[in-house]
Each structure stands twice: as structure tokens, then as C-alpha cells.
C-alpha positions in Angstrom: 21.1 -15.7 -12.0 19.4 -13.4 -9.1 15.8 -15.0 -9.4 13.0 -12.2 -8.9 9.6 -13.7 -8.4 5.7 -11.1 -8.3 3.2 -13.1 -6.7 -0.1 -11.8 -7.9 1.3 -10.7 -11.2 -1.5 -10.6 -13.1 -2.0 -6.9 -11.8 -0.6 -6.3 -15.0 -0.8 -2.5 -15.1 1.4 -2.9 -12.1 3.5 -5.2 -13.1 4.4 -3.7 -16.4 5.8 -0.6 -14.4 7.7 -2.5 -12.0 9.5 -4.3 -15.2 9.8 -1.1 -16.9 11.7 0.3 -14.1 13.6 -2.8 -13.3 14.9 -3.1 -16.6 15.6 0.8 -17.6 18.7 -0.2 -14.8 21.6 -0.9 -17.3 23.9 -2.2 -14.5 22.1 -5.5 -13.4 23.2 -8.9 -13.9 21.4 -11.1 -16.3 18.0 -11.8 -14.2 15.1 -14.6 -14.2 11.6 -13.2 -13.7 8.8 -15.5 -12.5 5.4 -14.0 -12.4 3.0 -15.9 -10.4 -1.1 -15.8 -10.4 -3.8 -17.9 -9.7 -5.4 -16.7 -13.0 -4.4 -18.5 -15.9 -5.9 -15.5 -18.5 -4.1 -12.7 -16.4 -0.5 -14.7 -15.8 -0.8 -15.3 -19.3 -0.9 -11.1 -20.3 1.8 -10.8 -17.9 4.4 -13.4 -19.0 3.7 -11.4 -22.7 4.1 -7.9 -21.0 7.5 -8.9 -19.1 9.1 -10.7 -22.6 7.9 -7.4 -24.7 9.8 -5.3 -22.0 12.4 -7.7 -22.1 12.8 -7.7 -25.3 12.3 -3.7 -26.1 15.3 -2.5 -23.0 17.9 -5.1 -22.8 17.0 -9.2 -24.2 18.9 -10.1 -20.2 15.9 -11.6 -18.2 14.5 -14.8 -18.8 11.0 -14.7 -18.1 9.1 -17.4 -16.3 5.5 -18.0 -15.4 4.0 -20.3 -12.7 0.3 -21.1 -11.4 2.0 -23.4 -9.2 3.6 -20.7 -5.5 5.9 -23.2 -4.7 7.3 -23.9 -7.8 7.9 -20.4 -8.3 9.1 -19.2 -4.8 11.8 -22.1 -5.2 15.5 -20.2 -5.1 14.3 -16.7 -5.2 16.3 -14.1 -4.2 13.4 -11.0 -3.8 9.4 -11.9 -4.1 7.6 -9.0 -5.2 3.9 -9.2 -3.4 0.8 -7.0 -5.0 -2.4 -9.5 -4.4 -5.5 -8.5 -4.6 -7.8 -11.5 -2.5 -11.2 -11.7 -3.9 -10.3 -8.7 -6.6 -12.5 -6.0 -7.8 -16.0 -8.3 -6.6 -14.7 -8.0 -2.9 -13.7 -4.3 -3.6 -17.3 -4.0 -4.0 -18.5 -5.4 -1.0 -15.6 -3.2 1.2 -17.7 -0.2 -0.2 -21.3 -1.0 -2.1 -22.6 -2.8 1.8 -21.3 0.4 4.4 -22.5 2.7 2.1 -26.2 1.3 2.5 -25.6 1.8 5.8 -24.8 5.1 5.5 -21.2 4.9 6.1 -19.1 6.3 3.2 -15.4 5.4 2.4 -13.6 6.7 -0.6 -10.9 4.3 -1.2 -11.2 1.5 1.8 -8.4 -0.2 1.0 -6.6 0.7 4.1 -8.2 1.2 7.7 -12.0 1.5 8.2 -14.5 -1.0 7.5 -12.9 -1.7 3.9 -9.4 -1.9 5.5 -10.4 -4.0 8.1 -12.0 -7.1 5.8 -9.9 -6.6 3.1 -6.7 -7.1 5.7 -9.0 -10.3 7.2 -8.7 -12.1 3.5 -5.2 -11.2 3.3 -3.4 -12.8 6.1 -4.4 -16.6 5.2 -2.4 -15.6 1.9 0.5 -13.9 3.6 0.4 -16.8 5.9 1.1 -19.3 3.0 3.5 -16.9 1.1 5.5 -16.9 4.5 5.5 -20.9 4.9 6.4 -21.4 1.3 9.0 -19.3 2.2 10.3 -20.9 4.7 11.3 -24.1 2.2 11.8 -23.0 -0.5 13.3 -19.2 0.1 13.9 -18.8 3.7 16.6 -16.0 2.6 14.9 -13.8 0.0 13.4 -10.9 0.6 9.2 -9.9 0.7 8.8 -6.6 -0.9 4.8 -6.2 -0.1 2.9 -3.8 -1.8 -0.4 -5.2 -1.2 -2.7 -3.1 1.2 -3.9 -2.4 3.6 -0.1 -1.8 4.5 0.0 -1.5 7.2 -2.0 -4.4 8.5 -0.3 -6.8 6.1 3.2 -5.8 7.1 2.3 -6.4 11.0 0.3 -9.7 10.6 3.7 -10.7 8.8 5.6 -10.2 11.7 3.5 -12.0 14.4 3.3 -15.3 12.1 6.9 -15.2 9.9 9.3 -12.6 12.7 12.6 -14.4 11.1 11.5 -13.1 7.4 13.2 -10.0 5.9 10.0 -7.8 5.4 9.9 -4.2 3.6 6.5 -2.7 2.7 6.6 -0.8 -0.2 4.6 2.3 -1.5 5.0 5.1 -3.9 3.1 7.8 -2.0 6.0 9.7 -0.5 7.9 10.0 -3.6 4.4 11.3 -5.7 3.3 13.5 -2.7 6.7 15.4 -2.8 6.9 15.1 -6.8 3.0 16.8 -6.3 4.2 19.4 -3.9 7.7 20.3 -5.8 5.7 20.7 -9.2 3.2 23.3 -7.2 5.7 25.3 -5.9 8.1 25.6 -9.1 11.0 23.6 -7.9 13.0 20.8 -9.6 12.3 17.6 -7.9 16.0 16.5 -8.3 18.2 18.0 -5.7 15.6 18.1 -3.3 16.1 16.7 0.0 12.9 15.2 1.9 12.3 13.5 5.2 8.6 12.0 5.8 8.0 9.3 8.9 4.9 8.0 10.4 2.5 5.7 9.3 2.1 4.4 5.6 -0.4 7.1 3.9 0.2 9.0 6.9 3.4 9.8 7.2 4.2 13.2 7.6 6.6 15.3 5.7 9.2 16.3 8.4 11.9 17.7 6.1 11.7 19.7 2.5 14.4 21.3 1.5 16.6 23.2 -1.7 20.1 24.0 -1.2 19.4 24.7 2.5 16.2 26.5 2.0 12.9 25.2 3.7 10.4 24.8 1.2 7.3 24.6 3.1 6.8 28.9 2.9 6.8 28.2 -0.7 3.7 25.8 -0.6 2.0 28.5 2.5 2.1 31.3 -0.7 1.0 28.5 -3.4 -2.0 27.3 -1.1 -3.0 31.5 -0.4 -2.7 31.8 -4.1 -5.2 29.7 -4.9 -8.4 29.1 -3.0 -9.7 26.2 -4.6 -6.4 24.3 -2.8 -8.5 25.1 0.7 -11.3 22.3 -0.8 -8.2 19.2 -0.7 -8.9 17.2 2.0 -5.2 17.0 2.9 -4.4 21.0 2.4 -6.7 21.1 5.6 -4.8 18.3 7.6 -1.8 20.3 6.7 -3.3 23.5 7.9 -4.3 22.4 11.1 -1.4 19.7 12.1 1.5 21.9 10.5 2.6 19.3 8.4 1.8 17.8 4.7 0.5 14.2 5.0 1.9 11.7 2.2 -1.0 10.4 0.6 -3.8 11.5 -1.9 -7.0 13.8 -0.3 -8.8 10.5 -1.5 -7.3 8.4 0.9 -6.4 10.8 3.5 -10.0 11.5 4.2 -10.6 8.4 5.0 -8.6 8.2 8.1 -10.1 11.0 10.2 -13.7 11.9 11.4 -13.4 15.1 9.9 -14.6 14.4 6.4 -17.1 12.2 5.5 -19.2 12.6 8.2 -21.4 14.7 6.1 -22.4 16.5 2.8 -21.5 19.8 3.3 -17.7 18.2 4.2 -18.0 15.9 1.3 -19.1 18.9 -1.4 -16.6 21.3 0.7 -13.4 19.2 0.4 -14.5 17.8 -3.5 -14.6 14.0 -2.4 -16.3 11.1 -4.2 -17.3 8.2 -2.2 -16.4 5.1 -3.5 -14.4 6.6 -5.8 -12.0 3.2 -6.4 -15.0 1.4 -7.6 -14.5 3.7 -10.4 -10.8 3.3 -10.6 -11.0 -0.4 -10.1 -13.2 -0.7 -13.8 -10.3 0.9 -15.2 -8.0 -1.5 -14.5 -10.2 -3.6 -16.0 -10.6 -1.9 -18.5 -6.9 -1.5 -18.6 -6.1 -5.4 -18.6 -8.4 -5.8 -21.8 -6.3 -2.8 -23.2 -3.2 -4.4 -22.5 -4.4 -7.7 -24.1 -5.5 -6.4 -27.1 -2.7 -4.7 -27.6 -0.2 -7.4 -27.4 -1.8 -9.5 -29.3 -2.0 -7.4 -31.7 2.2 -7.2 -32.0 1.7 -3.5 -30.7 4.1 -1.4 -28.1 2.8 -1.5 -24.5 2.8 2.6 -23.0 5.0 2.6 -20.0 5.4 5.6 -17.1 8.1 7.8 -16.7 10.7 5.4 -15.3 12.3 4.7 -11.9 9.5 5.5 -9.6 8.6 2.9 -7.6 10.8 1.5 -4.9 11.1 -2.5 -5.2 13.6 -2.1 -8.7 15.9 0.5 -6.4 15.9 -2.4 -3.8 16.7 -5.0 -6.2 19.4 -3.0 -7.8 21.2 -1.6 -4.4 21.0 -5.0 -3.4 22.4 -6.5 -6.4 25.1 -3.5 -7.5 25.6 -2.7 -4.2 25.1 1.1 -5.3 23.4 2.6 -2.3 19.7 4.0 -2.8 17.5 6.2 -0.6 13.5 4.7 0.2 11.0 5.5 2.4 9.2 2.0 3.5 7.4 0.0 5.8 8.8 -1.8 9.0 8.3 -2.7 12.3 8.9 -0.4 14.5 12.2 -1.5 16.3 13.5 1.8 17.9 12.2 4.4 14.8 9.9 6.3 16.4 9.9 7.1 19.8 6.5 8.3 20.1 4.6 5.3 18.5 4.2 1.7 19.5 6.8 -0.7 19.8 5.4 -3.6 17.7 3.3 -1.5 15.1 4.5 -1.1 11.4 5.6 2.6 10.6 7.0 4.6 7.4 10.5 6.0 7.8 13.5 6.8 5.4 15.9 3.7 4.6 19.0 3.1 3.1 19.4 0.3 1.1 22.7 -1.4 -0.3 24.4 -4.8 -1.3 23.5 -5.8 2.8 20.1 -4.9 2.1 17.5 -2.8 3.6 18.6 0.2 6.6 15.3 1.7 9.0 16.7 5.0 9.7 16.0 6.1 12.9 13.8 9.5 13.3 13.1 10.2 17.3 9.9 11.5 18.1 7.3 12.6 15.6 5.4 16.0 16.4 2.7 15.5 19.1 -0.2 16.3 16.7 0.9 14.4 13.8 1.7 10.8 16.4 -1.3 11.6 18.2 -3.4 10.8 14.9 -1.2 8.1 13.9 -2.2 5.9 16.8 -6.1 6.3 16.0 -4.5 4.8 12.9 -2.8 2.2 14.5 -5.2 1.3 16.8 -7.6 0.1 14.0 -4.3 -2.2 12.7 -3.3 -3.7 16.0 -6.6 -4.9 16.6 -7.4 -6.3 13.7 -4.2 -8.5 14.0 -5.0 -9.4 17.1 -8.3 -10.2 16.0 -6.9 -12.7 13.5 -4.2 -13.9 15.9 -6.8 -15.0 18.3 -9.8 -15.6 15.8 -11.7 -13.4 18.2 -14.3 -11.7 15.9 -15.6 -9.8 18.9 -12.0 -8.0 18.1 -12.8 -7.5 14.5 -15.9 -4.9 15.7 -13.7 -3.8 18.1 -11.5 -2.8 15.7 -14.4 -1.1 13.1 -15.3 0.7 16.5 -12.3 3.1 16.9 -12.0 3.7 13.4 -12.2 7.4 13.0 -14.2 7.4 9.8 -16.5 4.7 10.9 -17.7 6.1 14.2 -18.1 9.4 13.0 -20.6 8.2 11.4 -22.4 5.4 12.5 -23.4 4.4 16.2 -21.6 1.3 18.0 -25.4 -0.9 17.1 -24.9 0.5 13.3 -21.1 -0.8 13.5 -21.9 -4.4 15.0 -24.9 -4.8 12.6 -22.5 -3.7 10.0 -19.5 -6.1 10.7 -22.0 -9.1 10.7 -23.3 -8.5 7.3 -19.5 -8.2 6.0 -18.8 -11.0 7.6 -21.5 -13.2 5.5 -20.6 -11.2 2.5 -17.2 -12.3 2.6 -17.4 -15.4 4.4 -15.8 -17.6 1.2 -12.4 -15.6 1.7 -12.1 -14.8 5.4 -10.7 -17.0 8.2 -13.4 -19.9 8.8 -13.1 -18.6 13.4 -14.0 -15.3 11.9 -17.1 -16.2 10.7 -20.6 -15.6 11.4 -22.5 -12.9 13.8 -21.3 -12.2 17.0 -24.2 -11.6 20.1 -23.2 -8.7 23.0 -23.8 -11.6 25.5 -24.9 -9.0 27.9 
């Protein structure tokens, strides 16, 4: 039987949809699921949420569960990755510590200071994934949805290059979902086109029958005013093109919108806003507990939404699917670097996973993407080398950050979030690092 293994399951809100959607697919060959966590409590709400699901859509997947990586990367034919290193208490740090020095992120989970350490405490756990890998499932393939994306995906391919990597994420398919609901047109039948960089790609094509959507969503956005105070409705103002992530995250990546109150109150953002969504997840695990063990039906999302059950089941049926995902960037995009990770369309079928290539991105949109990138390639490098001089380098071309702060503010910064994290970061990465000048 195809063996399917999520390592870090016991994100069980995500795991329960990525079940649910595996297992609404009627076609797919009898299957064993092993769920893998470092947390007995959480593996233990999973393995119960998969054999409910199981149970409730088709009885056909055996259902495994494993403390032990090795044990459960043995023979598999996809591993599913969504872990969260140091969970919600280093979420905290990414935002609780800058924000008493005056810099304010709303999600951090991607580039900026947030991005930066939470990619830092990631790779050492990539790293292991890959080598388990090697001996026990030098074949399968890595879906990674952990962020930050981009980071993760790249690091992956400097220390495992022979690995089949794709990294997945459900914001192209929402934004266009979003947009398509705003401008009173069915979803289905619509053809759309983003590329760029993951939560910043940039919707190239959006069309009906024929017909270029993008007027549509011009007379929706003059409609309505309060559209003019999303932090993304501006980037697609002034670039010319929608970006495909939330005004949450999007604002994040530019200097343009956190730099100060009147921008903050203007464009309706809430710093540290995933503090908030991270206690309810919490929140939602103790749901989720409570309600199996009270013999109750688990609530599952609309099915079929995100991309890791289409992969499986092209791969598996052979019945082609189209996905927007995360690779490296071997002749996509002609106007960003050869080695970084970017987001373009793929096909996918029983040979597995297709990078379409897109040319050249517009000017504007590629010119922002490498501000982007430049924050990811040097905190690779950073952790190649174990140079943490490259670590501030890297918080000192973030966008975000430097709009903000002054290079001393940055350093100082770095240091402290280097101690704060020093039990889950790379033991060369550690402690402060003098000018020397």
C-alpha cells in the first residue's frame, strides 16, 4: 500500500483537513497513514482524528502513529512536513522581543526578524528529515508546508539537492477564491496564473471564457472605499498586479506599512496579530480533544483545498492536476536568481511534480521579490557557514526591519534573539556578535 507519512502531525487542525481532503478522493488505492510528533498528548489527538476520518469517508487507510522519525519515514512513498520548532512559546519570542524594540511584525513567520530565527531552528530539523531520508526513503517525496517557505525549501536544497522537494501553500488558490467571490464570478472555470515568490507571487493571469478579470476587481475596489485600507489593495494599486497572500502577511514584506501608526490605523493592521491566532489553535486542539473523546463528529472545511492530497492522488491515479508550488528556481523565472526558491504553476501526474516555466516577471513585481529573497539567501548562507555575522546581515536588508529600526537597533536586536532562542538554534549561531571595527 502507498505509505503517506505527516511529520509534525500533531498540528491537528491541519492535519484533520489534509485527511479530509485526502480521503473525499474516491479513486485512491487502499493507503497507510503514519502521523509522526514529538508530542505524545498531540500524536495521540491525531492518530484519533485520522481513524474518525477514516472511518466516516471510506474504512481504506490504515492509520499508524510513531514518536520514533525513523520508524515512521521507513518505506514511505510522500512525507507530508508542517513542524512547528519550539511551537507557540517561540512564536512569542519572533514577536513579543522586536516589538519592545519598537519593531512591529504582524505574522513573522516568513522574512523579517520572525522569519529569520524561526527559519534558524528549522533547518537542524529539515537536516535530519533529509538524512532519515536518505535510508529509509531516498525515493519519496517531501511536501513541506512549514514556513518560512521559502527559506526552508532553499536550505533543503543546499544540504539534501538529490531529494524530490515541493513546497506547498494554499494562498494562491484562497487569494483567487477571495478575489473571484468579490467580483461575482464562479471560481470554477476560471483560469489563473500567479509566479513569484511564496506569499508574493503575483497574479499574472485571471481570466473567464477569455475575458480578463482584473477590470472587474478595478470597479469592485472603486465601489467600495474601505478596500483602499487592505494593505495588499495598495500593493496592487501601485505594482499593477494582486499579490497572493493575506494584507496580514503582505505588509510585512515591504517598508511601506508598519513603519508607523498613521500606516498601521490607515491600512487596519494588528501587530502581532498570530499571537492571537496561535491561542486559537490551542484553543482548537483542546476542542478537538474534547470532542473526540466524547464519541462526537470532528467539523471539517469545504474539501479539496489544499495541494499535498492533489499531489498524492495525480501521483497515485495518474489523473493530471494543476498546483501552484515552491521550487528551485531551475530556468522559471528569468528575472530572479538562479538558486533561490520561487512560486510558479505545476503540473502534476503519475511522474510526479512539473515547474512550468513563466519567462520574466514584470520589473516592479521581480524588483520587490529580490528584497524578499535577499533576506532568504542570506540567512541560508548564514546557516551554511554558521556565520552569525550573516544572520544580522540578513535582519539588515529586511524591508520591514530597517524601515524601522537603525542598523545598532537591528545588531542589538539579533543578539537578544539569539539568547532567547539559543536552546533551538544551531550551537555556531550562538551568542553576540562584536563589529570588530
Amino acid at each position: 500500500m502507498p505509505r503517506i507519512v505527516f511529520i509534525g502531525a500533531g498540528s491537528v487542525v491541519f492535519t484533520r483537513q489534509l485527511v479530509a481532503d485526502l480521503l473525499r478522493f474516491e479513486d485512491l488505492p487502499e493507503l497507510t497513514l503514519v502521523l509522526h510528533d514529538i508530542d505524545e498528548e498531540r500524536l495521540a489527538v491525531a492518530r484519533a482524528t485520522a481513524e474518525q476520518l477514516s472511518a466516516r469517508w471510506s474504512g481504506s487507510v490504515e492509520v499508524q502513529a510513531s514518536t520514533d522519525r525513523r520508524r515512521a519515514l521507513s518505506g514511505a512513498d510522500f512525507v507530508v512536513n508542517m513542524v512547528q520548532v519550539g511551537g507557540i512559546d517561540a512564536t512569542r519570542i519572533d514577536l513579543e522581543l522586536p516589538a519592545r524594540y519598537g519593531l512591529r511584525q504582524t505574522i513573522g513567520d516568513t522574512i523579517g526578524i520572525g522569519g529569520i530565527f524561526r527559519g534558524l531552528r528549522t533547518f537542524p530539523v529539515l537536516s535530519a528529515i533529509a538524512r532519515d531520508m536518505a535510508v529509509e526513503c531516498p525515493d519519496a517525496w517531501l511536501l513541506n508546508y512549514t514556513n518560512p517557505m521559502v527559506m526552508n525549501v532553499w536550505w533543503l536544497s543546499v544540504v539534501a539537492p538529490t531529494l524530490k522537494v515541493a513546497g506547498l501553500c494554499h494562498s494562491v488558490y484562497w487569494t483567487v477564491r477571495g478575489l473571484c467571490e468579490l467580483v461575482g464570478v464562479p471560481l470554477d472555470g476560471t483560469h489563473y496564473r500567479a509566479a513569484g515568490v511564496n506569499h508574493q507571487s503575483w497574479l499574472l493571469d485571471w481570466s473567464r471564457d477569455g475575458r480578463d478579470l482584473y477590470p472587474l476587481l478595478h470597479k469592485a475596489i472603486q465601489a467600495d472605499p474601505e478596500l483602499l485600507r487592505r494593505a495588499r489593495v495598495e500593493i496592487f494599486r501601485r505594482i499593477g498586479f494582486y499579490p497572493t497572500e493575506t494584507s496580514e502577511h503582505s505588509a510585512e514584506y515591504l517598508s511601506w506599512f508598519l513603519r508607523s501608526d498613521r500606516q498601521i490605523e490607515r491600512f487596519r493592521l494588528v501587530p502581532s496579530e498570530y499571537l492571537g491566532i496561535s491561542e486559537r489553535n490551542l484553543a482548537e486542539f483542546t476542542r478537538a480533544k474534547e470532542t473526540l473523546a466524547a464519541g462526537e463528529q470532528l467539523a471539517v472545511g469545504d474539501g479539496a483545498t489544499e495541494y499535498a492530497p492533489q499531489v498524492i492522488h495525480s501521483v497515485l491515479t495518474g489523473e493530471p492536476s494543476l498546483i501552484h508550488a515552491n521550487v528551485v528556481n531551475r530556468g522559471l523565472i528569468d528575472n530572479l536568481p538562479p538558486q533561490a526558491v520561487v512560486e510558479v504553476p505545476c503540473t502534476v501526474d503519475a511522474a510526479g511534480l512539473h515547474p512550468q516555466a513563466v519567462g520574466s516577471l514584470p520589473p516592479q513585481g521581480a524588483a520587490l521579490n529580490r528584497s524578499y529573497l535577499a533576506v532568504a539567501e542570506l540567512t541560508v548562507e548564514a546557516a551554511r557557514r554558521g556565520d552569525a555575522r550573516l544572520v544580522r546581515q540578513a535582519a539588515l536588508v529586511d524591508p520591514n526591519a530597517s524601515s524601522t529600526l537603525d542598523p545598532e537597533q537591528i545588531w542589538a536586536l539579533c543578539d537578544a534573539m539569539t539568547e532567547a532562542h539559543a536552546d533551538v538554534l544551531p550551537r555556531e549561531l550562538g551568542g553576540r556578535v562584536d563589529l570588530g571595527l
